[in-house]
C-alpha positions as a printed Julia matrix, in Angstrom:
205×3 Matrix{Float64}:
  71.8   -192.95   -9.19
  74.43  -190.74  -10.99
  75.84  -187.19  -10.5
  75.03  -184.23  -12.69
  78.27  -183.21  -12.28
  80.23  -186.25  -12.66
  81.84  -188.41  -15.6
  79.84  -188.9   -18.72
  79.27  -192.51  -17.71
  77.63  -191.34  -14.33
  75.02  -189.85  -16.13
  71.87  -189.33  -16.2
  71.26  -189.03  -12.99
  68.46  -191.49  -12.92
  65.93  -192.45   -9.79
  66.14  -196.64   -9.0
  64.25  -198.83   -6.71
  66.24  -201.55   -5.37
  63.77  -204.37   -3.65
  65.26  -204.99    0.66
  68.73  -206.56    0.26
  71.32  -206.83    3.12
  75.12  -205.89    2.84
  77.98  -206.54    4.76
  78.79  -204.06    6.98
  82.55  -204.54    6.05
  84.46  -206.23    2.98
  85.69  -209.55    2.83
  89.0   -209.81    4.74
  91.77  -212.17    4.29
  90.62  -214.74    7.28
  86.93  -215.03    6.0
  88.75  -215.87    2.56
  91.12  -217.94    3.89
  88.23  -220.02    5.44
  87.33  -220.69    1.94
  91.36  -220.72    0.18
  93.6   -220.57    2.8
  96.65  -218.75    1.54
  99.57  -216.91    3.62
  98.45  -213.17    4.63
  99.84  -210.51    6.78
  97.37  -209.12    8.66
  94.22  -211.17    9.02
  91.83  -208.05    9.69
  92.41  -206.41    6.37
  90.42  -206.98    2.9
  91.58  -209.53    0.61
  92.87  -208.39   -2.48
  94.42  -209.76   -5.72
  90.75  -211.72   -6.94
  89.18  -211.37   -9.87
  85.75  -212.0   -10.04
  85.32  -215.2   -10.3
  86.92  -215.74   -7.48
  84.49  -213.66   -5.46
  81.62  -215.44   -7.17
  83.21  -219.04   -6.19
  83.52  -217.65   -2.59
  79.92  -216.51   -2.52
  78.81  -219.8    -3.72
  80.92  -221.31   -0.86
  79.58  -219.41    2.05
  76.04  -219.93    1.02
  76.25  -223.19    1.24
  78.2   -222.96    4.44
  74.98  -220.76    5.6
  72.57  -222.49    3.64
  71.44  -219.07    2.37
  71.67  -217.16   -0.94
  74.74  -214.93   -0.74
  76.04  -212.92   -3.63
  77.79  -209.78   -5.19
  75.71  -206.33   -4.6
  74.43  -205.1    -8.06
  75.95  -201.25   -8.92
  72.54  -200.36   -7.8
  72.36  -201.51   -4.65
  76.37  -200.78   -3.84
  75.27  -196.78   -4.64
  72.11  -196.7    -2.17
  74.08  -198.26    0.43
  77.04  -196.1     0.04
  74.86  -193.32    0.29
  73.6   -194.01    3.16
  70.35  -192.44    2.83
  72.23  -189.22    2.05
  70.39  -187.77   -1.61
  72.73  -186.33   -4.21
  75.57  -185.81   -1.38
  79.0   -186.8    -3.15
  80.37  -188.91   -0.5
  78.82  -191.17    2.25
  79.23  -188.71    4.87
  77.9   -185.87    2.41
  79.69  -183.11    1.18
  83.02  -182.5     3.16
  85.9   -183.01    1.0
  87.42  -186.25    1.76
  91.03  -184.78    3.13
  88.49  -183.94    6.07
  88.36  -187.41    6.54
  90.09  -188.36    9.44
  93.79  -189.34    9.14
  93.3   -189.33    5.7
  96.8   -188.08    4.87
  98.36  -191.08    6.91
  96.55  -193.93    5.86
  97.23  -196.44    2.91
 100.75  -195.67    2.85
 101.75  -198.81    1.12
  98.43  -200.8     1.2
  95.05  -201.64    2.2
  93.88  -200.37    5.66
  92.26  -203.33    8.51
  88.6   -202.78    7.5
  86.46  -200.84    9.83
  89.27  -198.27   10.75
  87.48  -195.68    9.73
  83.5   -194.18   10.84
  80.69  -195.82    9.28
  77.85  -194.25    7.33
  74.41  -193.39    8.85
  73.47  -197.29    7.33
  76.34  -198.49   10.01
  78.44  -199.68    7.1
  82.43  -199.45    7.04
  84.71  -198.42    4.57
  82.53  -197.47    1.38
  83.67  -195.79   -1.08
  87.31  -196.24    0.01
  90.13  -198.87    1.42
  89.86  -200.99   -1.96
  87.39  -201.44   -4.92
  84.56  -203.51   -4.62
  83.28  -206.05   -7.78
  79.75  -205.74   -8.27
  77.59  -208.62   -9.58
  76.72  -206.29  -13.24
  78.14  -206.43  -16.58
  79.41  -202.92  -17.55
  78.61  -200.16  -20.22
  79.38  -196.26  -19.58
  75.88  -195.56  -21.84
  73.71  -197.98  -19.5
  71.82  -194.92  -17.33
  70.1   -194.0   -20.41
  68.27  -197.52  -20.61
  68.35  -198.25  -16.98
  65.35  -200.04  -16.24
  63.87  -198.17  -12.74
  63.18  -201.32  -10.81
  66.11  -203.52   -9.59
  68.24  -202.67  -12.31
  70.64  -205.68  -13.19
  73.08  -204.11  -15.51
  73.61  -205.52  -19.48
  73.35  -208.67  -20.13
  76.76  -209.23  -21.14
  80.19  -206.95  -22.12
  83.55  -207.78  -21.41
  83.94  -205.38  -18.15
  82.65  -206.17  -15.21
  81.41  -203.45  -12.71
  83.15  -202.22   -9.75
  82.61  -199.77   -7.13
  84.59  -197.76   -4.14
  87.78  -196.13   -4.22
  91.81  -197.75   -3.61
  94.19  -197.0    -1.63
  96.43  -197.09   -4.7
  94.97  -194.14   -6.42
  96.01  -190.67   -5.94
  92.9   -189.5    -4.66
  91.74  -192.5    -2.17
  88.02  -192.17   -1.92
  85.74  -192.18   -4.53
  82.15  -190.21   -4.7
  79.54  -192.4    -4.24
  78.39  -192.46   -8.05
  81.88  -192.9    -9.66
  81.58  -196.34  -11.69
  85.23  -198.28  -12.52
  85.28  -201.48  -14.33
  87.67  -203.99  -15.57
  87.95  -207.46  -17.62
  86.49  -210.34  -14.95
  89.73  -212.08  -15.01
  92.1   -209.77  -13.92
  93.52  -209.6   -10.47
  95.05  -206.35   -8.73
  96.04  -205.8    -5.18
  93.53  -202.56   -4.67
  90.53  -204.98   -5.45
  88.31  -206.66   -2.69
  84.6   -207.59   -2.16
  81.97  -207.54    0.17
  78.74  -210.23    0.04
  74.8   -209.19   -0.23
  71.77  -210.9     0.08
  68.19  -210.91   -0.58
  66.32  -209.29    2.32
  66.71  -211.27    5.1
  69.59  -211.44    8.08
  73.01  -212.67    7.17
């Protein structure tokens, strides 16, 4: 986890074992949420936006009952070694090539989110990492917590007022973020460039 190179908080670049988890291939859109809360929405294919995360918890309660399975937020460990990809110390999930290579990356998210799954996958077949809209992670948040990282399944703190997020926005000036940049904000808050996507323990979802 981490980047040499990176932001303060992104370091140091530590080695983590996450025990078999599943992710989402893509983030939560508007019609799986409006399963749970319906709500009016534009385009049904693109991620839902404008939850804190609470919200994303409540919905993860919801659909694991609905599935009768454990479903939950991705810890920042997890998020990072799925972004990755199985790529090692590459910046991005498709490795090094800056990310105006990406394609039509100067004429997307012109005045919001993309339809998930517009863009190629990493080698782990999952869509939109790193970019479209940030992603809440289950973990509390501190910049200093690589330095007392535990190496196994590392949870984050165990309490702060921040709580972790991951990815890049289409709001920011650069729109895709390297795979170890960490973000965070208060739980409660609610913006329209954050979104979620749903883990679980090791077995299908």
């Amino acid at each position: 986890m981490g980047q040499e190179d990176g932001r303060e908080e992104e370091r140091p670049v530590h080695r983590v074992c996450v025990s078999p988890f599943r992710l989402c291939r893509f983030q939560v859109t508007n019609a799986h949420y409006a399963a749970f809360r319906p709500f009016s929405f534009a385009n049904p294919l693109e991620p839902v936006t404008h939850l804190n995360w609470f919200d994303a918890v409540e919905y993860c309660r919801w659909l694991s009952a609905q599935w009768g399975s454990a479903v939950r937020l991705p810890t920042e460990a997890e998020w990072e070694f799925a972004a990755r990809g199985g790529l090692e110390q590459k910046p991005y999930p498709w490795g090094n090539a800056d990310v105006t290579a990406r394609a039509r990356y100067l004429e997307r998210w012109r005045e919001g989110p993309e339809p998930v799954a517009t863009s190629e996958p990493n080698a782990y077949g999952l869509f939109d990492m790193c970019e479209n809209v940030h992603e809440w992670c289950s973990d509390w948040y501190d910049p200093c917590y690589y330095s007392v990282s535990p190496r196994e399944n590392p949870p984050g703190p165990a309490d702060g007022s921040r709580r972790a997020s991951r990815g890049g926005a289409w709001r920011h000036h650069i729109k895709i973020a390297r795979c170890a940049a960490r973000s965070s904000i208060p739980p409660e808050f609610r913006y329209a460039d954050y979104g979620f996507r749903v883990a679980a323990e090791g077995h299908t979802i």
